[in-house]
C-alpha positions in Angstrom: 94.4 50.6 148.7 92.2 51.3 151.7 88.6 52.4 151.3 88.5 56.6 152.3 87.7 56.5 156.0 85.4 60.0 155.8 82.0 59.7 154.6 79.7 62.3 153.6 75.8 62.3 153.1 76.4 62.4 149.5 78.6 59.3 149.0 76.3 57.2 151.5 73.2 58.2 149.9 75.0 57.4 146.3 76.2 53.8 147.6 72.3 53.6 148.7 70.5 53.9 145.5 73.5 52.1 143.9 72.2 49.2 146.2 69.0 49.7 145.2 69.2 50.0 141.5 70.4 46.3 141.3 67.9 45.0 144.0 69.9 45.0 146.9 68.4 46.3 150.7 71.5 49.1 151.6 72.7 48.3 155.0 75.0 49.8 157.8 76.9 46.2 157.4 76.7 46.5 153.4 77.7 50.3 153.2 80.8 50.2 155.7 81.8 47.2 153.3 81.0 49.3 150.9 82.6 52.7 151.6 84.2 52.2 155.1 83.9 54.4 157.7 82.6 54.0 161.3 78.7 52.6 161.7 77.0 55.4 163.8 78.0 57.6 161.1 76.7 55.5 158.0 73.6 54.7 160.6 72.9 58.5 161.1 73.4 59.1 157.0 71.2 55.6 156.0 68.4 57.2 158.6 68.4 60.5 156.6 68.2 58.6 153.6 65.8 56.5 154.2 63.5 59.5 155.8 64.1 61.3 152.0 62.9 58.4 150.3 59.8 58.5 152.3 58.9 61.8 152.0 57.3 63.2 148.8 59.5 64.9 146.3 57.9 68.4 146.5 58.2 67.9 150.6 61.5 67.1 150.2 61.9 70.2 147.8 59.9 72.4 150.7 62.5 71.3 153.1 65.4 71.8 150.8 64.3 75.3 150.3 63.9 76.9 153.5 64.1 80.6 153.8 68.1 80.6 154.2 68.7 78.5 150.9 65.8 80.4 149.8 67.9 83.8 150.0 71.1 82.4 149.5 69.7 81.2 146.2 68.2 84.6 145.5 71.4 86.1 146.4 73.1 84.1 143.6 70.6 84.9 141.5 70.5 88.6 141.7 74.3 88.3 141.4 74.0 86.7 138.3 71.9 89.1 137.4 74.1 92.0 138.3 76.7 89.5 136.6 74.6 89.5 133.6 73.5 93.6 133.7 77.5 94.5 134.3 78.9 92.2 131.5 75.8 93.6 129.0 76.6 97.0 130.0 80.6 96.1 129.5 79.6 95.2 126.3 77.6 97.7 125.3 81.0 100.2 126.4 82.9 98.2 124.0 80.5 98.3 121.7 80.1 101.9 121.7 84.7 102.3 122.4 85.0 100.3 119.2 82.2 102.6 117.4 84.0 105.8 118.8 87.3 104.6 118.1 86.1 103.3 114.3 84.6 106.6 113.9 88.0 108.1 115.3 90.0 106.2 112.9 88.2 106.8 109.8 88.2 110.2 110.6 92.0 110.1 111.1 92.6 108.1 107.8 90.1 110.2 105.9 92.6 113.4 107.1 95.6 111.3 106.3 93.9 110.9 103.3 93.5 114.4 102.5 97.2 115.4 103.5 98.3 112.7 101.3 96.5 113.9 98.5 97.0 117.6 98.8 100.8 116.3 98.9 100.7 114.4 95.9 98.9 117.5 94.3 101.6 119.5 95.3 104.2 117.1 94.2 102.7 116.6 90.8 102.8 120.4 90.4 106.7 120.6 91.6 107.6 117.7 88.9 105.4 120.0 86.2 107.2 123.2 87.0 110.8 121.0 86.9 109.5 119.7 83.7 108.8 123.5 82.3 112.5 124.5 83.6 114.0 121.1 82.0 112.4 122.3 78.7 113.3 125.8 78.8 116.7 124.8 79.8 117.0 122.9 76.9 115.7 125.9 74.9 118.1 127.9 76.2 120.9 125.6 75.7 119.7 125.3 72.3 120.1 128.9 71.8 123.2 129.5 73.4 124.8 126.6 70.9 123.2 128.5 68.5 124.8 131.4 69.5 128.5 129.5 69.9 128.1 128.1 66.2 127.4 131.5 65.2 130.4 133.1 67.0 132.8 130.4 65.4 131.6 131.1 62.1 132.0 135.2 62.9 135.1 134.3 64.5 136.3 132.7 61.3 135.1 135.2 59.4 137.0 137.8 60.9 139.7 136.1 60.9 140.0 135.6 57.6 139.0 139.5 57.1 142.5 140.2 59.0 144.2 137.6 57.2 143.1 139.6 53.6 143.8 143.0 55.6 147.1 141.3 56.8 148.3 140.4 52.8 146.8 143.5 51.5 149.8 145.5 53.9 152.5 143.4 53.5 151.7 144.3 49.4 151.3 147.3 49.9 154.6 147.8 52.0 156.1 145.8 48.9 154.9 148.1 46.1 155.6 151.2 48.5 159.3 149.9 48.8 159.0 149.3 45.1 157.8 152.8 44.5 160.9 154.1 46.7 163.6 151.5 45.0 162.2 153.5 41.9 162.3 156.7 43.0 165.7 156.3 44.1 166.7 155.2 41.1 165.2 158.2 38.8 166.9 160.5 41.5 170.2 158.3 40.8 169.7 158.5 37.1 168.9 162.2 37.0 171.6 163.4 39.3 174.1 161.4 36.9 172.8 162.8 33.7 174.5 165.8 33.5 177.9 164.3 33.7 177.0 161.4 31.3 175.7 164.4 29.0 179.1 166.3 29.2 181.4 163.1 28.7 179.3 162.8 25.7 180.3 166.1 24.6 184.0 166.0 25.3 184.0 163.1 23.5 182.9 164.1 20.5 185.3 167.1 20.4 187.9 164.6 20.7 186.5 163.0 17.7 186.5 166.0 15.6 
């Protein structure tokens, strides 16, 4: 695979120290072996190198910052900043949304709450008053099987009261047609006296 044919300041300067960390002089020759590229363009990077190397660090710095990286970097700055002031105060709206909506919800369950125990009073009152009418259902069943025994045994004895009543008539319509068959019979036996009495006679007429 070929070497990349575009250089930047970064990758000569890179291949430069590289050079120079293992005692080597960095060259145009050395760095188009190196990286490739054409040699006026490693020439015009090795020249800026070699000018960087040469100037003190906090030169180097005072050229680096000049007055547009200078506001660029206090641009980036003061956006981080706003960055940092706008995700705090995002947080501190959560913060406060999750308070307000805690607040909201133990408020809401602290209602459900009282709904659910206001129902379950009034449900434990319902199942008292059903277990008041169970009992004086039951009561009043009692009762009226009380009542039913009772009217069986009045039942029965009535019944048995008619039954006696019903005997004592049919004897009494015996003896009365007793009383009659007698009656009919002394009637008989008086209205046939007479003539027995006067046969009698005749007959002892006859005798004489």
């Amino acid at each position: 695979m070929g070497r990349p044919t575009e250089l930047s300041f970064e990758r000569v300067a890179a291949a430069a120290d590289a050079m120079v960390a293992k005692g080597a002089t960095p060259t145009v020759d050395a760095l188009r072996d190196e990286l490739g590229g054409s040699d006026g363009t490693i020439s015009r990077y090795l020249r800026v190198w070699k000018e960087q190397r040469a100037t003190p660090p906090s030169a180097r710095l005072a050229v680096v910052l000049t007055p547009e990286v200078i506001a660029t970097v206090q641009g980036w700055a003061n956006g981080l900043l706003a960055q940092a002031q706008g995700d705090h105060d995002a947080k501190l709206s959560a913060e406060r949304a999750i308070r307000l909506a805690a607040e909201q919800t133990t408020e809401q369950r602290s209602a459900e709450l009282e709904v659910t125990r206001n129902a379950a009073t009034d449900l434990e009152k319902s199942l008292r008053q059903r277990d008041d009418q169970v009992i004086q259902a039951q009561e009043e069943m009692k009762e009226l099987m009380a009542r039913l025994a009772l009217s069986e045994r009045e039942k029965s004895e009535i019944a048995a009261k008619l039954d006696d009543a019903r005997r004592g008539i049919v004897a009494a319509e015996q003896r009365a047609a007793l009383a009659e068959q007698k009656a009919q019979l002394v009637e008989q036996m008086a209205a046939t006296a007479p003539s027995r009495a006067a046969k009698k006679g005749r007959k002892s007429r006859h005798a004489h």
